[in-house]
N, C-alpha and C positions, 0 to 999 in steps of 0.2 A: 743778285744770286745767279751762278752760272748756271745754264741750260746742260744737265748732261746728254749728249748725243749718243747713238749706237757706236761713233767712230771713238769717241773719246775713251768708252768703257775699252773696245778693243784693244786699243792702244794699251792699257794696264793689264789686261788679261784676255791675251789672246786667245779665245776658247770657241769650242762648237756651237753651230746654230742654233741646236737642241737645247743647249745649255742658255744661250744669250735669251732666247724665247722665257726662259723661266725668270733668268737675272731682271730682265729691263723692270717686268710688271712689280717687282718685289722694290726695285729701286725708285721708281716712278711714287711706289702707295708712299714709302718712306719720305719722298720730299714734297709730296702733297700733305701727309702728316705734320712733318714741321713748317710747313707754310702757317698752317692750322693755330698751330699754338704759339706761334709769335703775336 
């Protein structure tokens, strides 16, 4: 499974700090969710 980094998300959507602060933790819960239920 790939590691998403903070550089990789930028690359797809270059957005504010403000914004990246909210996105990571949202992304992070989601692929520790699907770790889960495999």
């Amino acid at each position: 499974m790939k590691i998403v980094t903070d550089g990789d998300i930028e690359e797809f959507l270059p957005v504010d700090d403000d914004i990246m602060d909210k996105l990571i933790p949202i992304v992070e819960e989601r692929l520790f969710c699907d770790d889960e239920e495999e």
